[in-house]
Every structure is written in C-alpha cells, then in structure tokens.
C-alpha positions, -999 to 999 in steps of 0.1 A, spaced: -462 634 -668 -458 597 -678 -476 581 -703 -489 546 -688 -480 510 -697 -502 485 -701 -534 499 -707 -563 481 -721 -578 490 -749 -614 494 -727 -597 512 -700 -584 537 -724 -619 541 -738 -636 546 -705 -609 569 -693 -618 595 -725 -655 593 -716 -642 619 -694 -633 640 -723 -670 635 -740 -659 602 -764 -685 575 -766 -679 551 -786 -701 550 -817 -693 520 -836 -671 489 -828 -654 469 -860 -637 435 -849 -612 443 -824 -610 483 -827 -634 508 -812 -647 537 -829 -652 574 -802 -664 602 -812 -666 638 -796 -687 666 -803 -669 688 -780 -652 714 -797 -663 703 -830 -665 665 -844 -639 646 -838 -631 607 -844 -604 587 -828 -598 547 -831 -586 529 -801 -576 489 -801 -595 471 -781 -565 448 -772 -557 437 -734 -525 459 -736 -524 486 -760 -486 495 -772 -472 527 -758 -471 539 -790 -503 535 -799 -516 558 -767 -491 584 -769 -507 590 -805 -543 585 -800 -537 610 -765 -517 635 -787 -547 636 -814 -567 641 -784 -548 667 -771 -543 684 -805 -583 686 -809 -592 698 -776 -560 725 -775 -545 713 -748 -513 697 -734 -504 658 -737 -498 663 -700 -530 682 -696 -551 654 -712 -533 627 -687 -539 650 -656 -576 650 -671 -577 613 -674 -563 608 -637 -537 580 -654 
C-alpha cells in the first residue's frame, strides 16, 4: 500500500486515534501521542499543514514496530 502525500500534521494525529494515541501534550508546533495499548508508547508528530513523506513513513513504521504489525497493516487500519 501507499504511503500518502500531503497529510497534515492533525489529520495524521486524528487518524492514530484509531490505534488508541491521544495526544497528551503539545510543544509549539509538534504534538506529543501516547498509547497504552500494548505497553507505553510515545510518538511525536508535526503539526505542520503538510507533513514530509518522510516524516510519516517513520512515525507509521514506529507505529507499526510497537503494535507488531505491518506498515501496510497500520495504513489499512488508518483507512489512508
């Protein structure tokens, strides 16, 4: 699966609600998510109007990494 382009910082932050992030803290322009799924777990996402491609692939990899699961598994979860 594709990774998307153009993704806002928010959207990518709403989209891993789905996952069980909420964002906990928010420092200038970046946004602070944590999980307790599957343990703790802490991600940083730029809250920019277009984050770079990049950026997503690594913050969704991370994502993937903690929750065991394929990058394409987390995408088909997040319905990008």
């Amino acid at each position: 699966m594709r990774i998307p382009r153009d993704v806002s910082g928010a959207d990518l932050a709403s989209a891993l609600r789905s996952l069980g992030y909420k964002c906990t803290r928010q420092e200038g322009s970046h946004l602070r998510l944590t999980t307790e799924r599957h343990g703790q777990h802490h991600i940083t996402v730029p809250n920019h109007r277009a984050v770079k491609l990049g950026t997503i692939r690594n913050i969704l990899k991370a994502v993937a990494n903690h929750h065991e699961i394929t990058l394409d598994e987390v995408l088909r979860q997040l319905r990008f």
